[in-house]
C-alpha positions as CSV (number, residue, x, y, z in Angstrom):
1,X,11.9,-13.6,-19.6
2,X,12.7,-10.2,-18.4
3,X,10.0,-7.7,-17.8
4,X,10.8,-4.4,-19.9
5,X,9.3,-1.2,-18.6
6,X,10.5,0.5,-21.8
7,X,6.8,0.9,-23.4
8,X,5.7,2.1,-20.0
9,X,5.3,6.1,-19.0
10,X,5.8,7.0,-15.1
11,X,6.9,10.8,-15.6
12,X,7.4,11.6,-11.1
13,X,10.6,11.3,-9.9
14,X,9.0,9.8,-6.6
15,X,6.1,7.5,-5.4
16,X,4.9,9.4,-2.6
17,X,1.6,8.7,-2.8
18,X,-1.4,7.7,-4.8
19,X,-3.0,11.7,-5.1
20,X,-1.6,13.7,-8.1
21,X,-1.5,10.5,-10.4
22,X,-4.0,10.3,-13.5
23,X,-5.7,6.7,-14.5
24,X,-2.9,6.1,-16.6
25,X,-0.1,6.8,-14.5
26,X,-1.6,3.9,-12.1
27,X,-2.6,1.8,-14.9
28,X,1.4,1.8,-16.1
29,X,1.9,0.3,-12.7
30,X,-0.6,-2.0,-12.4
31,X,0.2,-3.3,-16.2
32,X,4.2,-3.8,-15.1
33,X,3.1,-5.5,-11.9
34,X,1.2,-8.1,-14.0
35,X,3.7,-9.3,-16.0
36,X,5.9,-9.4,-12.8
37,X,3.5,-11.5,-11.1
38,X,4.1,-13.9,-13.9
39,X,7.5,-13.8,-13.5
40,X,7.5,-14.7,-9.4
41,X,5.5,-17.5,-10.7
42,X,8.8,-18.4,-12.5
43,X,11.5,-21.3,-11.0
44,X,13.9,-18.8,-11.9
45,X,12.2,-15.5,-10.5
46,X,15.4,-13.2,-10.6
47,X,16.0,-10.3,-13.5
48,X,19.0,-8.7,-13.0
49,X,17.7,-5.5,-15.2
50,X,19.2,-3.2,-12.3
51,X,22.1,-4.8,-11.4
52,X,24.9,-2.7,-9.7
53,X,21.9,-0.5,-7.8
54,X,21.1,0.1,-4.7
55,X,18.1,0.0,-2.7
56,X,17.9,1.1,1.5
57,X,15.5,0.5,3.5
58,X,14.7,3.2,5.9
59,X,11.8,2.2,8.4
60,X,10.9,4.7,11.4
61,X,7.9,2.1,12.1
62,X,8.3,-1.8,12.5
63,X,7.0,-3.6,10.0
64,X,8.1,-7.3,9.0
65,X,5.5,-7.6,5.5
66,X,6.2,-4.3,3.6
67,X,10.0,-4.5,4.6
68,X,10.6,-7.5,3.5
69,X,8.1,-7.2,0.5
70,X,10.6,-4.4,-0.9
71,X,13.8,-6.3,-0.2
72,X,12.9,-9.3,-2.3
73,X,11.3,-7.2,-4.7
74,X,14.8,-5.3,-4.9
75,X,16.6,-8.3,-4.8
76,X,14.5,-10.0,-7.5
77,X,15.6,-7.5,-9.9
78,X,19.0,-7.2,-9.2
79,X,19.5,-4.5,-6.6
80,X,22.0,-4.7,-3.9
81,X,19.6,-3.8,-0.7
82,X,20.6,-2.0,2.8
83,X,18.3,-2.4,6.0
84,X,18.6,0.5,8.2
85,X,17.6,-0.4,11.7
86,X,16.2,3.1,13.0
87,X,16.3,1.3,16.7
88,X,19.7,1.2,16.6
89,X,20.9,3.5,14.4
90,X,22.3,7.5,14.8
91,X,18.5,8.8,14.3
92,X,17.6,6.8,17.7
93,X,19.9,9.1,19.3
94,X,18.6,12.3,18.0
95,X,19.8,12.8,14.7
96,X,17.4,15.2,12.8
97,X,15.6,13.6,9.6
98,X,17.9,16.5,7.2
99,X,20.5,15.5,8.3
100,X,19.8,11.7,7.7
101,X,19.0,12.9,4.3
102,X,22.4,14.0,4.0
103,X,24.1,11.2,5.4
104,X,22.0,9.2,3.1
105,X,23.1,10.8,0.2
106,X,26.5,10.6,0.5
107,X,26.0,7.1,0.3
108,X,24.6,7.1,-3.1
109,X,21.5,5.1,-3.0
110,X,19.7,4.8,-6.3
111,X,16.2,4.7,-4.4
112,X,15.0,4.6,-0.7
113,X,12.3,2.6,0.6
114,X,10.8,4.9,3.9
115,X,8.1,4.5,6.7
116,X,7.7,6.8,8.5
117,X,5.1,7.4,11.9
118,X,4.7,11.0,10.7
119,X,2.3,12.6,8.2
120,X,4.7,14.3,5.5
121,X,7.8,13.1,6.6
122,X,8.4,10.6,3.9
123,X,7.7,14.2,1.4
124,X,10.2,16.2,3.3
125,X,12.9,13.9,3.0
126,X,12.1,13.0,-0.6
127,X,12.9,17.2,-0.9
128,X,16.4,16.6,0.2
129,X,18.2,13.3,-1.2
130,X,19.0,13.3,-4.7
131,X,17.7,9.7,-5.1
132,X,14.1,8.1,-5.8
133,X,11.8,7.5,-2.9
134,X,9.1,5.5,-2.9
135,X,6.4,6.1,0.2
136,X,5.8,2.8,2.4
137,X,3.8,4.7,5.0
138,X,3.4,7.6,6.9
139,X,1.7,8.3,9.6
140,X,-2.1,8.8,8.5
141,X,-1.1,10.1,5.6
142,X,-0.7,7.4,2.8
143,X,0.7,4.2,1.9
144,X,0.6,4.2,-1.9
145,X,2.0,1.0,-2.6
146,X,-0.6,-1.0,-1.0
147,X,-3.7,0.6,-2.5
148,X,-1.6,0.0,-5.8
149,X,-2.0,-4.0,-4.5
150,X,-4.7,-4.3,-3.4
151,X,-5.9,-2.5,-7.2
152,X,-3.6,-5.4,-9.3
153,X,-5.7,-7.9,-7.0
154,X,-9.5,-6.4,-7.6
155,X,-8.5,-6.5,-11.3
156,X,-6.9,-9.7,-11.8
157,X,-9.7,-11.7,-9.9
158,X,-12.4,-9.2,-11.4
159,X,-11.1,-7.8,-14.7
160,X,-11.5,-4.5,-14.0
161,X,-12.3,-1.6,-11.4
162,X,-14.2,0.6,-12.9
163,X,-17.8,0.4,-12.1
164,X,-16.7,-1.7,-8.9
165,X,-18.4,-0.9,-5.3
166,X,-15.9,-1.3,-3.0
167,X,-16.7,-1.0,0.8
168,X,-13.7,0.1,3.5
169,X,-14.9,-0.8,6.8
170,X,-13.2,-0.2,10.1
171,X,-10.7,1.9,11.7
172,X,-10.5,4.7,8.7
173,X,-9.9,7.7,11.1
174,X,-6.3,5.8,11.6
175,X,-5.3,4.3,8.0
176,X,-3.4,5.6,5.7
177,X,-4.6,2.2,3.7
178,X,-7.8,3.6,3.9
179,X,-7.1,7.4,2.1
180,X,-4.6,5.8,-0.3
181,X,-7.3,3.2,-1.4
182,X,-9.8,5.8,-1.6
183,X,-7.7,8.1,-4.2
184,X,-7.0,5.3,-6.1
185,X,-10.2,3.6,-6.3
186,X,-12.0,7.0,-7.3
187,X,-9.5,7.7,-10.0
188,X,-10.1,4.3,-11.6
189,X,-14.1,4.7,-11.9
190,X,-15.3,2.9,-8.7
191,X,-17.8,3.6,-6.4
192,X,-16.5,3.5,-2.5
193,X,-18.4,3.3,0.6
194,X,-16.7,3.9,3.9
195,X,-17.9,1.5,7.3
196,X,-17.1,2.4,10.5
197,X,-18.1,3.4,14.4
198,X,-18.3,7.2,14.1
199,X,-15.4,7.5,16.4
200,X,-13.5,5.8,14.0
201,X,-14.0,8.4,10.9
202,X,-12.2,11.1,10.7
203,X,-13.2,14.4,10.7
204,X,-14.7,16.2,7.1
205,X,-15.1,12.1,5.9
206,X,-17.8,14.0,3.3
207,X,-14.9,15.7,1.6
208,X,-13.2,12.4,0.4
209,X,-16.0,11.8,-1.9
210,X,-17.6,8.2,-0.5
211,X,-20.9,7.0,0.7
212,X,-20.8,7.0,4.6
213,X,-22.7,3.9,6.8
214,X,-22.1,3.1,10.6
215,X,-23.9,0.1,10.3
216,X,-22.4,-2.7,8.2
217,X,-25.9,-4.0,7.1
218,X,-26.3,-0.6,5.2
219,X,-23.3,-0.7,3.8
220,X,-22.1,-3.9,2.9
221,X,-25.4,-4.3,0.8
222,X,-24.4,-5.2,-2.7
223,X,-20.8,-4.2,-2.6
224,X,-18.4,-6.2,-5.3
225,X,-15.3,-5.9,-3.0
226,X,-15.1,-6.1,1.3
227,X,-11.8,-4.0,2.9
228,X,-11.3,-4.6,6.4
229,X,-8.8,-1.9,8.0
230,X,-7.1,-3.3,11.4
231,X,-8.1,-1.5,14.4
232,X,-4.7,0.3,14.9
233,X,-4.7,0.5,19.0
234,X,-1.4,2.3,18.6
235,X,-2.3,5.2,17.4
236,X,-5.4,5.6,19.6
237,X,-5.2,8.1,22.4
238,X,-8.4,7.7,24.2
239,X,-11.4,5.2,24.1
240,X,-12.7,4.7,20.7
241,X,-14.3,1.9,21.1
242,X,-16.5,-0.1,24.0
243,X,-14.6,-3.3,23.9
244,X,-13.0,-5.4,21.3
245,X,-15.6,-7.9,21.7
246,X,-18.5,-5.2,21.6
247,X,-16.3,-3.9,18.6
248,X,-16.4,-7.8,16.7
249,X,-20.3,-7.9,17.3
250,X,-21.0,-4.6,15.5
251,X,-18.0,-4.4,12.7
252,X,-16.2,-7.6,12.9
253,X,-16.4,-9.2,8.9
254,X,-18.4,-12.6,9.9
255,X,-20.1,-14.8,7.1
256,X,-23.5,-13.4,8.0
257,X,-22.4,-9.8,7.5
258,X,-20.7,-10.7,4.3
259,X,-24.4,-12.0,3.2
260,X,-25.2,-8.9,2.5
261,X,-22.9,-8.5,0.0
262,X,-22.8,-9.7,-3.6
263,X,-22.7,-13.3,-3.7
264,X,-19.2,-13.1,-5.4
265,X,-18.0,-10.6,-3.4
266,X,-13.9,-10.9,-2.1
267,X,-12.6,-9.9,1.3
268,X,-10.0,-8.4,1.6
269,X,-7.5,-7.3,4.3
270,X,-4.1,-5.3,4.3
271,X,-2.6,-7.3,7.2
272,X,-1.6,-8.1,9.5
273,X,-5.0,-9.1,10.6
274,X,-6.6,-8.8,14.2
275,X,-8.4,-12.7,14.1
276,X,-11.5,-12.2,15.9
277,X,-11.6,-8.9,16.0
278,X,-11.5,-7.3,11.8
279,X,-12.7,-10.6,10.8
280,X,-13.7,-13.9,11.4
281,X,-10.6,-16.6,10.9
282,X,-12.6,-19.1,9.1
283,X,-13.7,-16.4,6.4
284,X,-9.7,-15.1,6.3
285,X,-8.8,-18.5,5.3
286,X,-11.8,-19.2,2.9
287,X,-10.2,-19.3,-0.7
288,X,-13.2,-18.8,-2.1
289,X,-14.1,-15.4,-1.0
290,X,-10.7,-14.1,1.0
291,X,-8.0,-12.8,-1.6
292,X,-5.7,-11.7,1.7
293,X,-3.2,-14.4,0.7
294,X,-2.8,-13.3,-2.9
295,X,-2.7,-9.3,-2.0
296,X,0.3,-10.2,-0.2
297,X,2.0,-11.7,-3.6
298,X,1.1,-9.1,-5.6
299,X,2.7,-6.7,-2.8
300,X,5.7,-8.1,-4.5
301,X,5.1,-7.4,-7.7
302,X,4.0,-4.2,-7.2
303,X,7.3,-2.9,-5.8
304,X,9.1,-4.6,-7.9
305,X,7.2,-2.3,-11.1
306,X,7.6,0.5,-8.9
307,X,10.9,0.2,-8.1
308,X,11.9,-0.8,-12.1
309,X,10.0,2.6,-13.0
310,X,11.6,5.0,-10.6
311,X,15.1,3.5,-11.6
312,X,14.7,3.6,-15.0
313,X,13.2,7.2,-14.9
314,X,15.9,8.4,-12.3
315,X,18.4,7.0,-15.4
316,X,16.8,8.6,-18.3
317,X,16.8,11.8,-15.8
318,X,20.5,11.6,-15.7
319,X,21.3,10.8,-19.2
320,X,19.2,13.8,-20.0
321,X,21.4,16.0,-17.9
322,X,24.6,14.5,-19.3
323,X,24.0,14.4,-23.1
């Protein structure tokens, strides 16, 4: 059965991050995810509800699990889907991002997928293509889709969010899983904690709202809900830490660091994961506790509701103009 987004209200014209939406806003999204989880659950997992539009792909930054989470997403409902290599493509040799924009739109796209390595660049191009664009990353910026995951996961294995402690340890000065997670997690009523080295937080970390511990005893106690961030090397300039070894000891998620946590307590991590180094292997793989495996399915259902929405809004946009 076809999932209808009709009953649902997503007023933006884009999804470029989680800041600026209200607790219903998200809660439209995370409602349409759910019934397109059940659907991926389906032998027959395809609704061609947007059949005949198009869907491109435009990633400045590699990145295997989010591409190809929005391409069978896309595909799943119906959408013809482009890949833009960026490594071999006309902005490799020094086309500006406007005037991708404009090369973009004469193409006609109905929505574009981008990542981008820089803070605001996913915003600036959203400002000049006449199409829907959803934010899969930028920079240290945000990465909206994935704190809207890793929300339909808390709340299908807990029933809810609000009133949840949820603990984001690691590499926070780099993520932009990390700020997106926070919006989110604040809007929908929970409590969040923030673990890290303090080379690794960023600077004014008291502004964002959250409880701040550098040691992970402190700040794992009694938490519903363990994020690990990966310790994103590529974006470090400088020494931030000893040694990834010294770096495990202190911060790496083992079993006897989760013990201070709730005894129900889920681990979770946005991938790909540093074994070893974020967190042990056997507790990644533990189905009791680790809900790594099913963040990446909901990734899936989560673009596909955000991808339905935008269409369907970018539609009723147009039909507005016309009638």
């Amino acid at each position: 059965m076809a999932a209808a987004s009709t009953d649902i209200v997503y007023p933006h014209e884009h999804l470029l991050g989680i800041e600026g939406l209200n607790p219903f806003e998200i809660q439209a999204i995370l409602d349409l995810a759910d019934r397109y989880v059940e659907q991926n659950r389906q032998d027959d997992k395809t609704t061609p509800i947007l059949k005949g539009r198009t869907l491109i792909n435009l990633f400045f930054e590699n990145s295997t699990r989010t591409r190809t989470s929005f391409e069978l997403a896309a595909k799943r409902l119906g959408l013809d889907v482009i890949n833009i290599s960026v490594a071999t493509s006309a902005i490799k040799k020094g086309e500006t991002l406007v005037d991708t924009a404009m090369t973009l739109n004469a193409m006609h796209p109905d929505i574009l997928a981008v990542r981008h390595g820089d803070s605001g660049a996913v915003a600036l191009l959203a400002q000049k293509v006449n199409c829907a664009v959803i934010n899969a990353g930028d920079g240290s910026h945000e990465h909206p889709t994935q704190a809207l995951l890793d929300a339909v996961t808390i709340r299908r294995r807990k029933g809810r969010i609000n009133g949840l402690t949820v603990a984001i340890c690691g590499d926070v000065a780099h993520s932009r899983v990390a700020r997106s997670n926070i919006q989110l997690l604040h809007t929908m009523g929970a409590q969040v904690r923030v673990v890290a080295p303090p080379t690794l937080l960023p600077p004014a970390m008291d502004r964002f709202g959250v409880d701040i511990f550098t040691d992970m005893e402190a700040g794992l106690k009694d938490v519903d809900i363990v994020m690990m961030l990966r310790l994103q090397t590529e974006r470090m300039q400088g020494s931030y830490v000893p040694s990834v070894r010294e770096y495990y000891y202190y911060y790496g998620l083992d079993r006897a660091k989760l013990g201070f946590a709730k005894e129900d307590a889920l681990v979770m991590h946005p991938g790909p994961m540093n074994r070893g180094v974020e967190i042990a292997s056997d507790l990644a793989d533990d189905i009791d506790r680790s809900v790594i495996r099913e963040q990446v399915e909901m990734g899936v259902a989560v673009r596909m509701a955000c991808i339905d929405l935008l269409t369907r809004n970018q539609a009723r946009r147009v039909a507005a103009v016309d009638g």
